[in-house]
C-alpha positions in Angstrom: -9.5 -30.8 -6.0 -11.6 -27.6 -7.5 -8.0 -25.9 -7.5 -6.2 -28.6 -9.5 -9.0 -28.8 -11.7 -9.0 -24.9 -12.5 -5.6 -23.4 -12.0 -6.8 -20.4 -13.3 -10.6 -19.9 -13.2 -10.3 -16.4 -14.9 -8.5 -18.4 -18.3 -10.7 -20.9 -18.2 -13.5 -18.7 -18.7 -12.3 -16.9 -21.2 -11.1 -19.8 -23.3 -14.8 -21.1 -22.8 -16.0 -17.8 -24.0 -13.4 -17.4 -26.8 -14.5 -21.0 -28.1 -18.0 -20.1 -28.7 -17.2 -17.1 -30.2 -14.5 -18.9 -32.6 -16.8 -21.6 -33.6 -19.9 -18.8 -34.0 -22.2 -21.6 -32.1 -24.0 -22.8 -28.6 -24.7 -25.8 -29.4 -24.3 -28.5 -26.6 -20.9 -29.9 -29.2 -19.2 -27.0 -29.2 -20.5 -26.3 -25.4 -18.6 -29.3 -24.5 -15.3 -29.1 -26.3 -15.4 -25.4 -25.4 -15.4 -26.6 -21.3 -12.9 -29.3 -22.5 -11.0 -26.7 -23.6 -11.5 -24.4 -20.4 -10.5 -27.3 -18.3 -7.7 -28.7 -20.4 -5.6 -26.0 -21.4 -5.0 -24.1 -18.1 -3.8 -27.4 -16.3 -1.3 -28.4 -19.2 0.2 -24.7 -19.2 0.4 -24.2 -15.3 4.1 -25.0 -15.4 4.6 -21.7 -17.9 2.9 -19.4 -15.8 4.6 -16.7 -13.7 4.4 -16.3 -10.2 1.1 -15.1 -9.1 0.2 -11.5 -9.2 0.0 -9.2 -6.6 -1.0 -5.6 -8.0 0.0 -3.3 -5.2 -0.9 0.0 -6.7 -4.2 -0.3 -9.0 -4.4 3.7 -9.5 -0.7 3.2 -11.2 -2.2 0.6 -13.3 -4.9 2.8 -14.8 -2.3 5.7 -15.4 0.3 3.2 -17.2 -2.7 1.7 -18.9 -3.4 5.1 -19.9 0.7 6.2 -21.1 0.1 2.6 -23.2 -2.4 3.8 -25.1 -0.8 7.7 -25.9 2.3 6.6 -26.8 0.8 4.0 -28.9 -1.4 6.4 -30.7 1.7 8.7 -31.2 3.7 5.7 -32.3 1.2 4.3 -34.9 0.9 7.8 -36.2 4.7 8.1 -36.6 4.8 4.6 -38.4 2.3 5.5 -40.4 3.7 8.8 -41.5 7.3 6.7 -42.4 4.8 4.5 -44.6 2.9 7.3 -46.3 5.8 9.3 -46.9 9.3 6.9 -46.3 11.5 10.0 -47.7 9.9 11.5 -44.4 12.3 9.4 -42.4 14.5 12.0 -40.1 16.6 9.5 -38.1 17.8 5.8 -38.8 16.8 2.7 -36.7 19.2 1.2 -34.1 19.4 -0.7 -31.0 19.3 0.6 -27.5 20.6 -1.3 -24.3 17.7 -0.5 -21.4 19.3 -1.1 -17.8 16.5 -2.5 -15.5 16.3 -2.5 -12.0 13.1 -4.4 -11.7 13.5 -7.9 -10.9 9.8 -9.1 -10.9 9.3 -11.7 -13.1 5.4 -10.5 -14.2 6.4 -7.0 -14.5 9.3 -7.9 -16.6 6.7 -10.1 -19.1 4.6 -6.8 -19.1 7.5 -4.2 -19.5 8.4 -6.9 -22.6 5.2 -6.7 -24.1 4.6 -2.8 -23.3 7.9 -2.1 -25.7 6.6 -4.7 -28.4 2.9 -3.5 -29.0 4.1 -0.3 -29.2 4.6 0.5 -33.0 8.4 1.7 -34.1 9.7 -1.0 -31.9 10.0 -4.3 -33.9 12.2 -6.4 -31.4 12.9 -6.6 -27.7 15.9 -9.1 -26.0 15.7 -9.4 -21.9 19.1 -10.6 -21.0 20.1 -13.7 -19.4 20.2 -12.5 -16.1 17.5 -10.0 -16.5 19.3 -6.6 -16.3 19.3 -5.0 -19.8 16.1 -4.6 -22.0 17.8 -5.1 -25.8 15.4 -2.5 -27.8 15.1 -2.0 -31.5 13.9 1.6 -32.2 12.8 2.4 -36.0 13.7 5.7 -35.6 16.4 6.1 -33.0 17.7 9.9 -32.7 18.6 10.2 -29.0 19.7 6.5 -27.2 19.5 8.3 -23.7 16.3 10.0 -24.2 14.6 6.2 -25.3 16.5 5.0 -22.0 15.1 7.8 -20.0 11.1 7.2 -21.1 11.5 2.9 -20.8 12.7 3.6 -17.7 10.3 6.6 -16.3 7.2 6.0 -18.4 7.3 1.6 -18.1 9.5 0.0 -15.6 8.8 2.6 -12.6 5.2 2.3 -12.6 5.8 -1.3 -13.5 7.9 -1.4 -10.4 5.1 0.1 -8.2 2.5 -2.3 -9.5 4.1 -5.4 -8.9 6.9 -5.6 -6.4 
């Protein structure tokens, strides 16, 4: 019964939380629609949830979490440098095909939003069957070399974590 009524405890919580800080209030209201919320929302989107998570390798987790965060810094500096100065462009943008071997959904939906979040990549595509990764690079100069880094730096970690 508890489990139908919280599908994901951890959401529900935060939606709760988020609520109260949206609405900048504790009153007993917003208290109320806020656990409405908590309650309501997880059961209505437990169809669209992955698979559950099972994190195998939570060291590998802290170092990806850590690449994330470099090679974001180095790609917001590099976007911001094309803005500042858009004559400073060296190569032009193009489209690189990413061959995965990782087959987990979750780790897939994080490899997805790992290339998205990271600035000088505006669009990513997962094939059909899930086998190619369908990046757009703002400044592509070596296809191979963007292969090489999806594949060492996100998917093999990825690949640790979760399957």
């Amino acid at each position: 019964m508890i489990r139908r009524l919280f599908p994901a405890p951890l959401l529900s919580v935060v939606l709760f939380i988020l609520w109260l800080l949206l609405n900048h209030s504790v009153s007993a209201g917003q208290m109320v629609l806020g656990c409405l919320v908590a309650i309501v929302i997880p059961v209505l989107t437990s169809g669209l949830r992955p698979l559950p998570v099972r994190i195998r390798r939570p060291g590998t987790v802290l170092r990806l979490a850590l690449r994330v965060v470099k090679d974001t810094i180095a790609s917001n500096l590099a976007v911001a440098r094309l803005f500042i100065h858009p004559s400073s462009r060296r190569y032009p943008s193009g489209f690189v095909h990413i061959p995965l071997k990782m087959r987990d959904p979750n780790g897939l939906a994080v490899l997805a939003m790992i290339v998205c979040i990271t600035p000088g990549t505006a669009w990513a595509e997962l094939s059909l069957d899930r086998t190619v990764l369908l990046l757009h690079v703002l400044e592509l100069d070596d296809p191979q070399a963007t292969i090489a880094h999806v594949q060492s730096c996100y998917e093999r970690p990825l690949m640790e974590i979760f399957e």
